[in-house]
C-alpha positions, 0 to 999 in steps of 0.5 A: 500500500506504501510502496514505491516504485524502484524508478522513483527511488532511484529518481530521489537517489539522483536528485540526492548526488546531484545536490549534493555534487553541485553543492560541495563547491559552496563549502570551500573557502575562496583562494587569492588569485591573479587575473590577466584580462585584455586592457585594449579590446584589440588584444585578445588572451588565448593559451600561447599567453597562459603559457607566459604567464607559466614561465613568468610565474616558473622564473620568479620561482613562483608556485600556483595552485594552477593557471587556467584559461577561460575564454576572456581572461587566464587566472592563477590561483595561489596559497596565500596573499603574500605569494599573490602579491609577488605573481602579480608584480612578476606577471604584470613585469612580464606582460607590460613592460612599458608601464605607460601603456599596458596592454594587458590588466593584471587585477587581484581576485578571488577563487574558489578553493574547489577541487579541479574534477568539480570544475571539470562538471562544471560544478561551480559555487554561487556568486557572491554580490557585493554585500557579500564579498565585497567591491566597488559600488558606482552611481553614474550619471548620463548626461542627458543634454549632450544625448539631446545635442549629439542627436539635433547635431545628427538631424541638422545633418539629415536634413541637409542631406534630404535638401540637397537631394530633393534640390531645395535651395536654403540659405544655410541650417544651424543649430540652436540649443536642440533646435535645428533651424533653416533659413529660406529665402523663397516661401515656395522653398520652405513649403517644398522643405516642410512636406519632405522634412515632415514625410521623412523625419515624423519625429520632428516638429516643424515650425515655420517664422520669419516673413519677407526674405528672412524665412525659418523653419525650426525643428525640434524633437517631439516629446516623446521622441526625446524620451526615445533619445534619452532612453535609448542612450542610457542602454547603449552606455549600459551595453558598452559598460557591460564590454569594458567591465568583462575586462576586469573579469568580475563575476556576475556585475550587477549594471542596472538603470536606475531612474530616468538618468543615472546607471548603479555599476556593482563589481563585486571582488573588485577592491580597487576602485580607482583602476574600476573607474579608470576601465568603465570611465573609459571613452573609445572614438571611431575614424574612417581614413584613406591609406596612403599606398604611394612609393614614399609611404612604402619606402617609409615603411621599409624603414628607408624614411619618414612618413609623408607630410599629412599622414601618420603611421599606425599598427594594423591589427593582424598585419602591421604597421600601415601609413594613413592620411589624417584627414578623417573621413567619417567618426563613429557618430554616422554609425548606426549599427554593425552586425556580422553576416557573409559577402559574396565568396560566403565568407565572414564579413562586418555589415555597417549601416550609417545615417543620412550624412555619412551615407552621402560622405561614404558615397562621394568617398567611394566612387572616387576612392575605387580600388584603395583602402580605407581604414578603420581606426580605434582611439582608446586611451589616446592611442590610435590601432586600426582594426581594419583597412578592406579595399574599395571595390566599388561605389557605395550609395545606400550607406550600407558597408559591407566589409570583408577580409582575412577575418574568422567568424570570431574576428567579425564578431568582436569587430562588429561589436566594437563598433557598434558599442566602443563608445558612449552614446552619452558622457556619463559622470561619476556621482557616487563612489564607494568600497565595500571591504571583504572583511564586511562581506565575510562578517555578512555571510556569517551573519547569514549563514547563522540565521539560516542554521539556527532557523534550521535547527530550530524548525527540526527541533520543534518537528522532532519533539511535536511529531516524533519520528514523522518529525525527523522524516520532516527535517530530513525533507527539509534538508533535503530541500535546502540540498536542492535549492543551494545546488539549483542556484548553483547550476544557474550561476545566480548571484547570492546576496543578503536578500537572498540568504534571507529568502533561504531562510524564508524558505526553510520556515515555508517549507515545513508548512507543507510536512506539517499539512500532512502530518496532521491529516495523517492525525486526523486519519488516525482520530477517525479510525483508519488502520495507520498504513490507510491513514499515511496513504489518505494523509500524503494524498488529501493534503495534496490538494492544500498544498499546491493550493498554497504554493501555487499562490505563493509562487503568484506573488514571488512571480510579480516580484521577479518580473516588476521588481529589481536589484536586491528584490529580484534577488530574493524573488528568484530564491523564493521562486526556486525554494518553492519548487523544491519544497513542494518536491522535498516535502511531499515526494522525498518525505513520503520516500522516507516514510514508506521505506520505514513503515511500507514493509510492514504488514501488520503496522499498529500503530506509528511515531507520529506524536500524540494523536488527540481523540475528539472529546465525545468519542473519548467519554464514550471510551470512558463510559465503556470503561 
C-alpha cells in the first residue's frame, strides 16, 4: 500500500548526488588569485599567453595552485596573499613592460578553493554580490543634454542631406540649443522643405517664422521622441559598460538603470576602485581614413624614411604597421549599427549601416576612392590601432558597408561589436563612489549563514519533539530541500546576496508548512479510525490538494516580484521562486520516500511515531463510559 516504485527511488537517489555534487563547491573557502584580462579590446588572451604567464610565474620561482584559461581572461590561483602579491608584480613585469601603456590588466581576485574534477562538471559555487564579498559600488550619471545635442547635431545633418537631394535651395541650417533651424529665402522653398522634412523625419516638429526674405523653419524633437533619445542612450552606455567591465573579469556585475538618468555599476571582488573607474570611465572614438599606398609611404615603411607630410603611421591589427592620411573621413557618430553576416565568396564579413550624412560622405568617398583602402581606426586611451583597412571595390550609395577580409567568424564578431558599442552614446559622470571591504562581506555571510542554521535547527527541533519520528522524516525533507535549492542556484550561476540568504531562510520556515499539512491529516486519519498504513496513504494524498493550493499562490506573488521588481528584490524573488519548487518536491515526494521505506514493509503496522494523536472529546467519554 506504501510502496514505491524502484524508478522513483532511484529518481530521489539522483536528485540526492546531484545536490549534493553541485553543492560541495559552496563549502570551500575562496583562494587569492591573479587575473590577466585584455586592457585594449584589440588584444585578445588565448593559451600561447597562459603559457607566459607559466614561465613568468616558473622564473620568479613562483608556485600556483594552477593557471587556467577561460575564454576572456587566464587566472592563477595561489596559497596565500603574500605569494599573490609577488605573481602579480612578476606577471604584470612580464606582460607590460612599458608601464605607460599596458596592454594587458593584471587585477587581484578571488577563487574558489574547489577541487579541479568539480570544475571539470562544471560544478561551480554561487556568486557572491557585493554585500557579500565585497567591491566597488558606482552611481553614474548620463548626461542627458549632450544625448539631446549629439542627436539635433545628427538631424541638422539629415536634413541637409534630404535638401540637397530633393534640390531645395536654403540659405544655410544651424543649430540652436536642440533646435535645428533653416533659413529660406523663397516661401515656395520652405513649403517644398516642410512636406519632405515632415514625410521623412515624423519625429520632428516643424515650425515655420520669419516673413519677407528672412524665412525659418525650426525643428525640434517631439516629446516623446526625446524620451526615445534619452532612453535609448542610457542602454547603449549600459551595453558598452557591460564590454569594458568583462575586462576586469568580475563575476556576475550587477549594471542596472536606475531612474530616468543615472546607471548603479556593482563589481563585486573588485577592491580597487580607482583602476574600476579608470576601465568603465573609459571613452573609445571611431575614424574612417584613406591609406596612403604611394612609393614614399612604402619606402617609409621599409624603414628607408619618414612618413609623408599629412599622414601618420599606425599598427594594423593582424598585419602591421600601415601609413594613413589624417584627414578623417567619417567618426563613429554616422554609425548606426554593425552586425556580422557573409559577402559574396560566403565568407565572414562586418555589415555597417550609417545615417543620412555619412551615407552621402561614404558615397562621394567611394566612387572616387575605387580600388584603395580605407581604414578603420580605434582611439582608446589616446592611442590610435586600426582594426581594419578592406579595399574599395566599388561605389557605395545606400550607406550600407559591407566589409570583408582575412577575418574568422570570431574576428567579425568582436569587430562588429566594437563598433557598434566602443563608445558612449552619452558622457556619463561619476556621482557616487564607494568600497565595500571583504572583511564586511565575510562578517555578512556569517551573519547569514547563522540565521539560516539556527532557523534550521530550530524548525527540526520543534518537528522532532511535536511529531516524533514523522518529525525527523520532516527535517530530513527539509534538508533535503535546502540540498536542492543551494545546488539549483548553483547550476544557474545566480548571484547570492543578503536578500537572498534571507529568502533561504524564508524558505526553510515555508517549507515545513507543507510536512506539517500532512502530518496532521495523517492525525486526523488516525482520530477517525483508519488502520495507520490507510491513514499515511489518505494523509500524503488529501493534503495534496492544500498544498499546491498554497504554493501555487505563493509562487503568484514571488512571480510579480521577479518580473516588476529589481536589484536586491529580484534577488530574493528568484530564491523564493526556486525554494518553492523544491519544497513542494522535498516535502511531499522525498518525505513520503522516507516514510514508506520505514513503515511500507510492514504488514501488520499498529500503530506509528507520529506524536500524540488527540481523540475528539465525545468519542473519548464514550471510551470512558465503556470503561
Amino acid at each position: 500500500m506504501n510502496r514505491y516504485p524502484l524508478w522513483k527511488y532511484a529518481i530521489l537517489l539522483v536528485a540526492l548526488l546531484i545536490g549534493t555534487l553541485y553543492t560541495l563547491p559552496n563549502l570551500f573557502p575562496d583562494a587569492p588569485a591573479v587575473q590577466v584580462s585584455s586592457a585594449k579590446v584589440t588584444v585578445k588572451i588565448d593559451t600561447a599567453l597562459q603559457g607566459r604567464i607559466e614561465t613568468a610565474l616558473k622564473e620568479a620561482g613562483i608556485q600556483a595552485d594552477y593557471v587556467q584559461f577561460d575564454g576572456n581572461s587566464i587566472k592563477a590561483r595561489f596559497g596565500d596573499t603574500d605569494t599573490q602579491l609577488k605573481a602579480k608584480d612578476a606577471v604584470n613585469k612580464a606582460l607590460n613592460p612599458d608601464a605607460a601603456e599596458p596592454s594587458y590588466i593584471v587585477a587581484l581576485n578571488l577563487l574558489s578553493r574547489s577541487p579541479q574534477w568539480l570544475s571539470s562538471l562544471h560544478a561551480n559555487p554561487m556568486y557572491l554580490g557585493l554585500d557579500l564579498r565585497g567591491g566597488v559600488h558606482f552611481l553614474m550619471q548620463v548626461d542627458m543634454k549632450a544625448a539631446l545635442t549629439k542627436k539635433a547635431d545628427a538631424l541638422a545633418g539629415d536634413a541637409r542631406s534630404m535638401l540637397r537631394d530633393k534640390n531645395i535651395r536654403h540659405a544655410g541650417i544651424s543649430r540652436e540649443g536642440n533646435t535645428v533651424v533653416i533659413a529660406f529665402r523663397d516661401a515656395e522653398q520652405r513649403t517644398a522643405a516642410t512636406d519632405l522634412l515632415k514625410n521623412q523625419l515624423p519625429d520632428v516638429i516643424w515650425t515655420p517664422s520669419g516673413a519677407g526674405t528672412e524665412l525659418q523653419l525650426a525643428g525640434s524633437l517631439a516629446p516623446k521622441a526625446q524620451l526615445a533619445v534619452q532612453d535609448a542612450a542610457v542602454k547603449q552606455n549600459i551595453t558598452t559598460l557591460h564590454n569594458r567591465v568583462n575586462e576586469l573579469g568580475v563575476s556576475e556585475p550587477v549594471i542596472q538603470q536606475q531612474g530616468a538618468d543615472r546607471v548603479v555599476v556593482q563589481l563585486p571582488g573588485v577592491q580597487d576602485s580607482a583602476r574600476a573607474e579608470k576601465i568603465i570611465g573609459r571613452t573609445a572614438t571611431l575614424e574612417l581614413r584613406m591609406v596612403d599606398d604611394g612609393t614614399e609611404a612604402l619606402e617609409a615603411l621599409r624603414g628607408n624614411g619618414p612618413v609623408p607630410f599629412g599622414t601618420e603611421r599606425y599598427i594594423d591589427r593582424g598585419f602591421g604597421p600601415i601609413i594613413v592620411k589624417k584627414q578623417v573621413v567619417l567618426t563613429g557618430d554616422a554609425l548606426i549599427d554593425a552586425q556580422t553576416g557573409f559577402d559574396e565568396n560566403h565568407q565572414p564579413s562586418v555589415d555597417l549601416t550609417l545615417d543620412a550624412k555619412g551615407s552621402r560622405i561614404f558615397k562621394d568617398l567611394t566612387r572616387e576612392n575605387v580600388g584603395k583602402r580605407m581604414a578603420i581606426i580605434l582611439f582608446e586611451k589616446g592611442k590610435g590601432e586600426v582594426v581594419t583597412a578592406p579595399v574599395i571595390r566599388s561605389e557605395i550609395p545606400n550607406g550600407r558597408v559591407k566589409i570583408s577580409g582575412a577575418m574568422t567568424t570570431q574576428d567579425a564578431n568582436d569587430t562588429a561589436l566594437l563598433l557598434r558599442a566602443g563608445s558612449l552614446a552619452a558622457p556619463m559622470e561619476i556621482i557616487e563612489s564607494r568600497t565595500i571591504g571583504p572583511s564586511l562581506g565575510k562578517e555578512n555571510i556569517d551573519k547569514g549563514i547563522a540565521s539560516v542554521k539556527w532557523g534550521f535547527a530550530a524548525v527540526a527541533g520543534f518537528m522532532c519533539v511535536y511529531y516524533l519520528l514523522f518529525g525527523v522524516f520532516s527535517s530530513l525533507a527539509l534538508g533535503f530541500n535546502l540540498l536542492l535549492l543551494i545546488a539549483a542556484l548553483s547550476l544557474m550561476q545566480a548571484t547570492l546576496s543578503l536578500p537572498g540568504i534571507a529568502a533561504i531562510a524564508l524558505v526553510l520556515g515555508m517549507a515545513i508548512d507543507s510536512n506539517v499539512l500532512i502530518n496532521e491529516r495523517v492525525r486526523e486519519e488516525l482520530r477517525g479510525g483508519e488502520s495507520p498504513q490507510q491513514a499515511i496513504r489518505l494523509g500524503y494524498e488529501r493534503a495534496w490538494a492544500t498544498i499546491l493550493d498554497s504554493n501555487v499562490t505563493t509562487l503568484i506573488a514571488g512571480v510579480a516580484l521577479l518580473v516588476f521588481g529589481s536589484g536586491p528584490i529580484k534577488g530574493f524573488a528568484v530564491v523564493h521562486c526556486l525554494g518553492i519548487l523544491t519544497s513542494m518536491f522535498s516535502s511531499v515526494v522525498f518525505s513520503r520516500g522516507l516514510v514508506n521505506l520505514w513503515y511500507g514493509r510492514q504488514k501488520k503496522l499498529k500503530s506509528v511515531s507520529i506524536g500524540q494523536v488527540w481523540k475528539p472529546e465525545a468519542e473519548a467519554t464514550d471510551v470512558a463510559a465503556k470503561a
